[in-house]
VONUKE-688682 format. One line per 4 residues: number of its first residue (from 0); their letters; for each residue x, y, z of N, C-alpha, C. Coordinates in steps of 0.05 Angstrom, whole numbers, plus 5000, padded with zeros to 4 digits. Layout:
BEGIN
NUM	A	X:Y:Z:X:Y:Z:X:Y:Z | ...
END
This chain:
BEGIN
0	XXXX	4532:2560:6743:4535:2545:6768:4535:2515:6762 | 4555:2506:6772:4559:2475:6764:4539:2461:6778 | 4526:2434:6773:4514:2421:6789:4524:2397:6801 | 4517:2374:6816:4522:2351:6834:4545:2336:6818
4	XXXX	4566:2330:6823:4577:2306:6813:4582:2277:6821 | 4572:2257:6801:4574:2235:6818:4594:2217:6802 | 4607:2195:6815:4621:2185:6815:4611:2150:6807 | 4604:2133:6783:4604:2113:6790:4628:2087:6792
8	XXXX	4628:2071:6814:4647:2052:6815:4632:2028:6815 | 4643:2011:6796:4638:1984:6788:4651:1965:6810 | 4639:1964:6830:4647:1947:6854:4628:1945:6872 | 4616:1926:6881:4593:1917:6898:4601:1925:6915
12	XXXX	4592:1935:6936:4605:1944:6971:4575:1955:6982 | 4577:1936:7001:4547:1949:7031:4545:1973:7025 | 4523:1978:7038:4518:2008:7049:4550:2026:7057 | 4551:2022:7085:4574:2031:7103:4600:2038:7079
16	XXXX	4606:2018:7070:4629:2017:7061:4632:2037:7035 | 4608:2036:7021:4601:2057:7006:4598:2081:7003 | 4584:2090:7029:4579:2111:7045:4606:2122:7048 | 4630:2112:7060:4651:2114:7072:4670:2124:7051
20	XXXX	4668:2108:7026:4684:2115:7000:4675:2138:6993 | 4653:2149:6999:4643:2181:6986:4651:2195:7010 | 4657:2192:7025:4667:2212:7043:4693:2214:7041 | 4714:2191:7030:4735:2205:7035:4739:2225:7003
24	XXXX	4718:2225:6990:4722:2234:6969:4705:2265:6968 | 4693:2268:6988:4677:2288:6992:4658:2285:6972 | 4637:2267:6968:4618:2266:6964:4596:2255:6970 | 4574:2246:6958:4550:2239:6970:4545:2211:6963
28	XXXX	4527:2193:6970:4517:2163:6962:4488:2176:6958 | 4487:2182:6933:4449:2179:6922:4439:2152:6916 | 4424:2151:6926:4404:2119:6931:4394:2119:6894 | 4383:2145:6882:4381:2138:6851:4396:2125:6836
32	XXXX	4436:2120:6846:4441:2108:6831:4442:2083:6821 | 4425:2067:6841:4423:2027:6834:4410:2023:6809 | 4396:2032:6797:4382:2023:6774:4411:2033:6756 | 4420:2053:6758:4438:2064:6734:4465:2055:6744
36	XXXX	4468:2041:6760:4494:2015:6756:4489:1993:6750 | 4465:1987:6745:4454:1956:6736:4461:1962:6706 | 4448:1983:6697:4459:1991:6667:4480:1990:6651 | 4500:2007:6675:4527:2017:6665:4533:1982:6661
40	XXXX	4534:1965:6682:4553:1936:6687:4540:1919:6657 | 4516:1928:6649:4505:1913:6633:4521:1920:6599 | 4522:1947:6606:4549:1957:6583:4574:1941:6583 | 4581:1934:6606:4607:1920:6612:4631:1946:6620
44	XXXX	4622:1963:6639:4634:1989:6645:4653:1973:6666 | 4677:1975:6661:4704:1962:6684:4709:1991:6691 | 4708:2010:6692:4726:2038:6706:4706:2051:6714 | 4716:2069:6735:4701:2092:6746:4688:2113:6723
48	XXXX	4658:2126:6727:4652:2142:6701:4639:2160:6722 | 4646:2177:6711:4636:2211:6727:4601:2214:6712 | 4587:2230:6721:4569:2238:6716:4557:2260:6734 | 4542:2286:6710:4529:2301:6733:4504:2299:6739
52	XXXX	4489:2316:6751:4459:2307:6769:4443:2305:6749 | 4438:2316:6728:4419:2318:6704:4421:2281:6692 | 4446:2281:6693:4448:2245:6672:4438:2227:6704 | 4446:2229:6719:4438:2216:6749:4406:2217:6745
56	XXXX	4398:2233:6755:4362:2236:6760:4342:2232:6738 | 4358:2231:6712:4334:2217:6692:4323:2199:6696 | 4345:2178:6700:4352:2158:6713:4324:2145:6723 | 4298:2126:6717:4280:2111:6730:4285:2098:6756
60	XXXX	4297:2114:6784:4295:2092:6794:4284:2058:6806 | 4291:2048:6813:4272:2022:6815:4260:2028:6850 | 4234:2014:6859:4232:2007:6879:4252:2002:6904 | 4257:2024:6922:4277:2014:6941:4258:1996:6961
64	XXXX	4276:1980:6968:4270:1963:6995:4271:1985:7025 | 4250:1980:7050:4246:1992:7065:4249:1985:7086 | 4264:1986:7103:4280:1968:7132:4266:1988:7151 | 4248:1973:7171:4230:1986:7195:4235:1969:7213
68	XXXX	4243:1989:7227:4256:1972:7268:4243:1991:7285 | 4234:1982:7313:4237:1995:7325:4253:2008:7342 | 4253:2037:7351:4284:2043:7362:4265:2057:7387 | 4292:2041:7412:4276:2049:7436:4300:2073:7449
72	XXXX	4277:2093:7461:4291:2118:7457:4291:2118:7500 | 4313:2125:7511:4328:2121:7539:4331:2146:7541 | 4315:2167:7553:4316:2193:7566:4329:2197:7595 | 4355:2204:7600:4365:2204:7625:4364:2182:7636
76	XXXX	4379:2183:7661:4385:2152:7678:4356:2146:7694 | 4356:2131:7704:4324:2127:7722:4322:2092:7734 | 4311:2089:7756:4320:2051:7764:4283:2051:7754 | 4261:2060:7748:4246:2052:7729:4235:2045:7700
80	XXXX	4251:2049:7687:4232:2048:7660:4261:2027:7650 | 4252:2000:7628:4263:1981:7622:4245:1970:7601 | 4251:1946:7590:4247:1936:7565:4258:1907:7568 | 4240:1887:7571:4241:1860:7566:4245:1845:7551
84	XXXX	4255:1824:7542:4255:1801:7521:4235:1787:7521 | 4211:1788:7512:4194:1760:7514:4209:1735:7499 | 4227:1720:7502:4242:1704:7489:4253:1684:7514 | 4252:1654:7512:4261:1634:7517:4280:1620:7503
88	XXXX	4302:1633:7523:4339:1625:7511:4352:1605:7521 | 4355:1594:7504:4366:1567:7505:4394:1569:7523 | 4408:1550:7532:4437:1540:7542:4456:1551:7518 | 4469:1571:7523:4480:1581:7498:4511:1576:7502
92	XXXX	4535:1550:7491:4562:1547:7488:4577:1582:7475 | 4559:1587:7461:4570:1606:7440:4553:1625:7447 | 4554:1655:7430:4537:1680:7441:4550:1698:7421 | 4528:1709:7411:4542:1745:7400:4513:1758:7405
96	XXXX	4515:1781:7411:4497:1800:7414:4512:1824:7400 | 4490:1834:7381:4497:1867:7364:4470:1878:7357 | 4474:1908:7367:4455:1919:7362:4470:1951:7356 | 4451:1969:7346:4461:1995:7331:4448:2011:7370
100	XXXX	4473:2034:7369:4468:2046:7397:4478:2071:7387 | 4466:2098:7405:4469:2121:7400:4467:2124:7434 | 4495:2141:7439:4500:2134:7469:4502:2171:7478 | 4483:2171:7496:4478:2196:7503:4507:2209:7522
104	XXXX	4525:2222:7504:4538:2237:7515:4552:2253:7545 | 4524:2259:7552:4521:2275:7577:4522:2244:7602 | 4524:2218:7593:4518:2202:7612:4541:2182:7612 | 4557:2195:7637:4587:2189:7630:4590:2171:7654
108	XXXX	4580:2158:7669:4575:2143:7696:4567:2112:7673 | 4580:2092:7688:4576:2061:7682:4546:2061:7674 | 4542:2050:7650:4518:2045:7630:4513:2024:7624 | 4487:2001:7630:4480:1972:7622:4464:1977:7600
112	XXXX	4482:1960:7581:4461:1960:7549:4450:1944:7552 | 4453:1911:7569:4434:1904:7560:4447:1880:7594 | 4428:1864:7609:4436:1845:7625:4413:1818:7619 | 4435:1795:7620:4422:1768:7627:4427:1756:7650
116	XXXX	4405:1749:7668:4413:1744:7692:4397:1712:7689 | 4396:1690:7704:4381:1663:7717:4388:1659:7742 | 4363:1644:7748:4363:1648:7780:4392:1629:7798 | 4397:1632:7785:4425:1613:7799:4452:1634:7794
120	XXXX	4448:1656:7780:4470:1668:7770:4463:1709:7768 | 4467:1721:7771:4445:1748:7760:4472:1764:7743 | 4487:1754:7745:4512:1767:7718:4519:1750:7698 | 4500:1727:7693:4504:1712:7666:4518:1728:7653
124	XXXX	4500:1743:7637:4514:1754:7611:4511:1793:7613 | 4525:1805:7612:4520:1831:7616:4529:1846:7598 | 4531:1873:7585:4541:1884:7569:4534:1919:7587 | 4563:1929:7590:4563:1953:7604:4581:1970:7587
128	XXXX	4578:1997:7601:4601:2020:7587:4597:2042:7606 | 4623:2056:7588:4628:2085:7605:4639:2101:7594 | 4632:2117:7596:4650:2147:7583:4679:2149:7596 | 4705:2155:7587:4727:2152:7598:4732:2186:7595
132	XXXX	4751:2197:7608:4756:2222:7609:4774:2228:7577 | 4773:2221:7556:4784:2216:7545:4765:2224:7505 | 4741:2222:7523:4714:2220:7510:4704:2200:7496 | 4722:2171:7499:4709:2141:7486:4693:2124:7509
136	XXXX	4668:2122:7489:4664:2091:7504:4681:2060:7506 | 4679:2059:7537:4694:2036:7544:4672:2018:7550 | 4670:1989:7531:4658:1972:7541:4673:1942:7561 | 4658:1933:7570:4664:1911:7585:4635:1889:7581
140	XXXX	4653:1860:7581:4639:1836:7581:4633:1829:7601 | 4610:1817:7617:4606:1802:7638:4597:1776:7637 | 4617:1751:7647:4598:1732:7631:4598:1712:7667 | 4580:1704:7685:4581:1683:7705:4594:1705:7724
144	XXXX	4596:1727:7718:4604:1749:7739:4630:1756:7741 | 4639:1750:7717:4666:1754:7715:4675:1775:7691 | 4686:1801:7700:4694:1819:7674:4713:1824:7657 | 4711:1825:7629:4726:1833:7611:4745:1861:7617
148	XXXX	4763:1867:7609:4780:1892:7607:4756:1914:7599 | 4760:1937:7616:4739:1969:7598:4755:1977:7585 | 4750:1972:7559:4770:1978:7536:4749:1999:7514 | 4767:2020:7509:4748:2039:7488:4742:2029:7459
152	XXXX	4713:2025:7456:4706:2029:7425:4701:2049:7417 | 4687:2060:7414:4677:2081:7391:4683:2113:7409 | 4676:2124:7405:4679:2159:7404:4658:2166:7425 | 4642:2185:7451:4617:2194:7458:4612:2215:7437
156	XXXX	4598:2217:7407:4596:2248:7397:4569:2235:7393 | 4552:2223:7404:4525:2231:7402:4517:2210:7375 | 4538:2200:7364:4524:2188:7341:4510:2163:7344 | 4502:2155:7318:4500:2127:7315:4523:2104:7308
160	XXXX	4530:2080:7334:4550:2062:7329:4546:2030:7329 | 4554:2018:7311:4544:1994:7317:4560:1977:7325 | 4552:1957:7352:4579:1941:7360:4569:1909:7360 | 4578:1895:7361:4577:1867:7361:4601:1856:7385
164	XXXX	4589:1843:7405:4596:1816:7424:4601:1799:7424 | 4624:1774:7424:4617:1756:7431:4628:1732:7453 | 4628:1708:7449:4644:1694:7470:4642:1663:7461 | 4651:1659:7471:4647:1620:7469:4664:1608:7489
168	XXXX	4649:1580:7499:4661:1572:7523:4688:1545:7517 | 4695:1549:7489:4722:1540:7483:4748:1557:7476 | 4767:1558:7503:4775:1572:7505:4771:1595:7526 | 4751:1600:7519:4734:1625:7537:4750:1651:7520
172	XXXX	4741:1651:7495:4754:1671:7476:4721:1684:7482 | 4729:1713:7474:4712:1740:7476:4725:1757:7457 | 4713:1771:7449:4714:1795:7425:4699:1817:7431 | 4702:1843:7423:4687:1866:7419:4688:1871:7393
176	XXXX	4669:1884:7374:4669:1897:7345:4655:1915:7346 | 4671:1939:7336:4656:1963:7332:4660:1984:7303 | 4627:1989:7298:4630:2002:7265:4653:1986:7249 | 4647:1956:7258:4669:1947:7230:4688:1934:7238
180	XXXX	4705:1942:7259:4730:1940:7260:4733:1919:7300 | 4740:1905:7298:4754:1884:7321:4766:1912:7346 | 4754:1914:7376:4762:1938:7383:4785:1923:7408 | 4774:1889:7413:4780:1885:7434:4788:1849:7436
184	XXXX	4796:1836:7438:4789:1809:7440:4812:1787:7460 | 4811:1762:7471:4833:1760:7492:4815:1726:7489 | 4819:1718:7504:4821:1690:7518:4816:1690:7555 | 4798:1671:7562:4806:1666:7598:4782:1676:7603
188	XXXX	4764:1680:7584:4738:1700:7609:4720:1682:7615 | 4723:1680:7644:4704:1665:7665:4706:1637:7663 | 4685:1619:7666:4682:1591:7671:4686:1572:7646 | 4689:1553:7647:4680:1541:7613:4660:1521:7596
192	XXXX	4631:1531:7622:4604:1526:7621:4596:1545:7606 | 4572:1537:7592:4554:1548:7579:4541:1570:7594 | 4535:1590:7577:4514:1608:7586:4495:1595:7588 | 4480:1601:7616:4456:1588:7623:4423:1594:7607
196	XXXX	4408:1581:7605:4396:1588:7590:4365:1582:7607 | 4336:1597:7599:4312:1606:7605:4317:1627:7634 | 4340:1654:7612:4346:1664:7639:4314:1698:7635 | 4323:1715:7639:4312:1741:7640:4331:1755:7623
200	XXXX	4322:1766:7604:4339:1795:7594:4323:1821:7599 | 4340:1843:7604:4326:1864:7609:4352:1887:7590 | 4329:1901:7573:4342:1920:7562:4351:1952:7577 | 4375:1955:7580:4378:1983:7596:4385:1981:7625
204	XXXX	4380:1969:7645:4382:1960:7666:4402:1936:7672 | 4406:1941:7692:4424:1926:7710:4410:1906:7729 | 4404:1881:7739:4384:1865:7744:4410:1862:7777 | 4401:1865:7794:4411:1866:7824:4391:1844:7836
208	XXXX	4371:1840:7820:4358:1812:7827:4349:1805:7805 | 4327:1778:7804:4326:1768:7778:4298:1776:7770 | 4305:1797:7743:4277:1821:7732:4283:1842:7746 | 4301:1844:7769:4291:1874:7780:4316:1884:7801
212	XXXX	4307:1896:7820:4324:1919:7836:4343:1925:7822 | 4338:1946:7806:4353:1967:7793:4368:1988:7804 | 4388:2004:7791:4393:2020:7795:4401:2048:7776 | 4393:2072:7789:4385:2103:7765:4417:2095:7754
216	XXXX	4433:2098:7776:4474:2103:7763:4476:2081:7745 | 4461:2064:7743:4479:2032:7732:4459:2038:7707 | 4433:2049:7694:4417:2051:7672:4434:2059:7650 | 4417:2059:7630:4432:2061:7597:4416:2089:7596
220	XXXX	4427:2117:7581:4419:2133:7570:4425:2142:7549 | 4403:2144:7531:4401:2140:7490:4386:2123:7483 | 4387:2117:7454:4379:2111:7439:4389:2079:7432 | 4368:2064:7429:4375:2036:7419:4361:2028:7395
224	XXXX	4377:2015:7379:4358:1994:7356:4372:1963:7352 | 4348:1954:7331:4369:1921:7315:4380:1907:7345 | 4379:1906:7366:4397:1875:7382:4381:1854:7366 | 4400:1836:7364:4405:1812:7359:4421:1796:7376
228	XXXX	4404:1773:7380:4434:1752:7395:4427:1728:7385 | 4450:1705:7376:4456:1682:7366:4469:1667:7382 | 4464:1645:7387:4482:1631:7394:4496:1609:7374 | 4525:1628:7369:4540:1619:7351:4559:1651:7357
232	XXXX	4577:1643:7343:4599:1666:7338:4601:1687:7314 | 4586:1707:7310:4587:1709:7278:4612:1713:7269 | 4616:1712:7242:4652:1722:7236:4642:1745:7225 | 4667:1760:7214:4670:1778:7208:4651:1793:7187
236	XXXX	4645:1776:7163:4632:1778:7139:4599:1780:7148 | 4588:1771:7166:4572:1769:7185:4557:1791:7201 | 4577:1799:7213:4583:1825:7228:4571:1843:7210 | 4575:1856:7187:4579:1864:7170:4554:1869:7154
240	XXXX	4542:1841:7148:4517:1842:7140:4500:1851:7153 | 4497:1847:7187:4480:1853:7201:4485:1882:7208 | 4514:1896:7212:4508:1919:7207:4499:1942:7190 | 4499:1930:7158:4482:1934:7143:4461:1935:7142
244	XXXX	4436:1916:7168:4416:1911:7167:4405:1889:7157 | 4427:1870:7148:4411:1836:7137:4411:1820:7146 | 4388:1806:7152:4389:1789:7178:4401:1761:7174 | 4419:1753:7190:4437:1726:7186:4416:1705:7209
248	XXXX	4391:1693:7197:4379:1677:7212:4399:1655:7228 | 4421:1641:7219:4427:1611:7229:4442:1618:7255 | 4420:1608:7270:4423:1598:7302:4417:1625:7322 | 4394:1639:7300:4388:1666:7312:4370:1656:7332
252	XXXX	4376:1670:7368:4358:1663:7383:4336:1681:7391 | 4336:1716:7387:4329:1735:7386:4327:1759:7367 | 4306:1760:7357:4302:1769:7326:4289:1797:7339 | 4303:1824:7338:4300:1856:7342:4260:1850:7324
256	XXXX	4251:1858:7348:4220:1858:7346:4200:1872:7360 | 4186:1891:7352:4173:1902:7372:4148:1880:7392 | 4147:1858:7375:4119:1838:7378:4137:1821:7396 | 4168:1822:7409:4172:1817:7429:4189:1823:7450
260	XXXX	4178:1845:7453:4192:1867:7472:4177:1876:7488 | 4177:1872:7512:4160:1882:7541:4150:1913:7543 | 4146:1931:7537:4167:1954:7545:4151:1971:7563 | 4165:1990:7577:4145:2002:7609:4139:2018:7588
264	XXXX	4109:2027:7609:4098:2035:7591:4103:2072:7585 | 4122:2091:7600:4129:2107:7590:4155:2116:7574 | 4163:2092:7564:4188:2086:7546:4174:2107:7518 | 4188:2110:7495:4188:2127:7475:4193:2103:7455
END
């Protein structure tokens, strides 16, 4: 009986992208192999070298690094249960918000990931979706109460997807990114004032006033982790890191934290 075969390639690449290269190859990403490509490169190995599980697992791995978030878990629609920002947000010209979402399937009615409202405004900044008959999520921008196209990103199969937002008020350019790839982007959205800033964010909900009157149809149902928002634009390379999980501090205004997150108290 043959055992595991692995494949090493002498090319730095994220997680994702790595991950991705073993799939179209039908195989696996074993986390044992980082110590035993520090080796091979130290040989001066330029080509791909096969190996089976026995030469793999001798192998000492080194200490992996351990990435802990909290992930807030959205059971069915409901106009009670929500999740706050304890965070004071600045006047933001610029904006990206990305966080990793696992979008409950069965909840195919308009979905708020996430709303910024101030008392002068309660559709500042919004981020919605919907299941299309089609089976993609369609998201839409809201920025001063004015909407983006519902344009489909990613797939409803229950997985995990990560998307990135953003906007800036030159131009009034907006973008969508999803798992990677640019899903949506245009020019003209809304005013060419700044997002207002020391507004309310509320995670999951739809804000019909400012912090509150909700509604069950307008809630998020699934799974959330990692939001982040910046005010700045990230680029591409950016995107990327943070979907990997590395945090791009410059001009971060909301750092994914459980030590500041409101949350009701029968949230999961």
């Amino acid at each position: 009986m043959l055992g595991d075969m692995y494949e090493y390639v002498p090319i730095l690449q994220d997680w994702w992208h790595a991950d991705g290269y073993c799939q179209q190859r039908f195989a696996r990403l074993p986390s044992e192999l980082a110590s035993l490509g520090e080796k091979l490169q130290s040989y001066q190995v330029q080509s791909a070298v096969w190996m089976d599980d026995q030469e793999v697992f001798l192998q000492k791995p080194k200490q992996r690094r351990n990435i802990s978030a909290p992930i807030l878990v959205f059971k069915n629609k409901t106009d009670t249960k929500f999740v706050k920002v304890l965070a004071d947000f600045p006047e933001m010209p610029t904006v990206s918000a990305c966080a990793h979402v696992q979008w409950d399937p069965e909840a195919v009615e308009i979905s708020t990931v996430f709303s910024y409202a101030v008392p002068s405004l309660i559709n500042e900044f919004k981020l919605h979706g919907f299941i299309d008959e089609d089976g993609f999520i369609r998201f839409a921008i809201i920025l001063h109460g004015h909407h983006s196209p519902c344009l489909p990103v990613f797939r409803a199969d229950g997985q995990w997807h990560h998307f990135c937002v953003t906007w800036q008020h030159q131009n009034r350019a907006w973008a969508i990114h999803a798992d990677g790839k640019e899903k949506a982007s245009a020019t003209g959205l809304s005013a060419s004032h700044a997002v207002d800033g020391h507004g309310t964010f509320i995670i999951r909900q739809d804000q019909d006033s400012l912090g509150g009157a909700f509604k069950e149809k307008e809630s998020f149902s699934g799974n959330l982790t990692g939001l982040h928002v910046w005010e700045r634009v990230l680029s591409r390379e950016q995107m990327e890191k943070v979907r990997s999980c590395i945090p791009i501090q410059e001009s971060l205004v909301f750092a994914w934290s459980s030590d500041i997150l409101e949350v009701e108290a029968s949230i999961q």
